[in-house]
N, C-alpha and C positions, 0 to 999 in steps of 0.2 A: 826679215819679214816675220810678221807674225799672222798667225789665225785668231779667228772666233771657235770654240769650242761646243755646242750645244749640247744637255745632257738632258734626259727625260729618265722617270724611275717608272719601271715597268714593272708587272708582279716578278720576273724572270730577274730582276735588277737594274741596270740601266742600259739604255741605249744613248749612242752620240754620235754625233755626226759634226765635219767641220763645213761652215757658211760656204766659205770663200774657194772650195773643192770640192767639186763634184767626184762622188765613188770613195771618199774618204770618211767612213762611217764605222760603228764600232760596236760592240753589248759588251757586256761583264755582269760580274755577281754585287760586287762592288763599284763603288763610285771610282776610287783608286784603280781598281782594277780593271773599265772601263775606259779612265785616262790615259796607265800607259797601252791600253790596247791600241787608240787610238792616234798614239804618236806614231807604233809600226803601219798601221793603216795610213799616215800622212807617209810616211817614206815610202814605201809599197807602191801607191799612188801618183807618186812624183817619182819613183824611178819607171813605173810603164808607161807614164806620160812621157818621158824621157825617148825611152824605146822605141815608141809608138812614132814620136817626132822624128830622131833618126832615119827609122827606114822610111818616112814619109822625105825627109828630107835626100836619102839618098836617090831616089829616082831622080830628083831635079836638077835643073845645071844654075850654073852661077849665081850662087844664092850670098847670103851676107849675114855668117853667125856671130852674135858679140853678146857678151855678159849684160843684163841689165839687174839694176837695183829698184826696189820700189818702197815706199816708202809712205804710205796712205797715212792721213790723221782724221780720223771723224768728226766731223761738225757738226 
């Protein structure tokens, strides 16, 4: 899977945020530095969305978890 990246330069340096995840956003001083902020910010992200589903999912009965793959191309 991949993301969209967005980065904007502020007097502070940059801000960025990713499209396709909400709460996955990031600053730095640098552009670089900005980047990998926001790789921790995707995993961060995706591990309490993770959490979040868990305990959402352990209240429930007979449910049906399974791996999916996605695989978007933009046209």
């Amino acid at each position: 899977m991949q993301f969209n990246a967005v980065f904007k330069k502020v007097p502070e340096g940059y801000v960025g945020f990713v499209e396709e995840l909400p709460g996955a956003n990031t600053q730095g001083r640098t552009l670089e530095e900005a980047r990998a902020n926001l790789h921790e910010a995707i995993a961060l992200t995706l591990e309490a969305n993770r959490t979040l589903a868990e305990e959402y999912i352990a209240e429930m009965q007979e449910v049906i978890r399974e791996p999916i793959s996605v695989c978007h191309e933009k046209t």
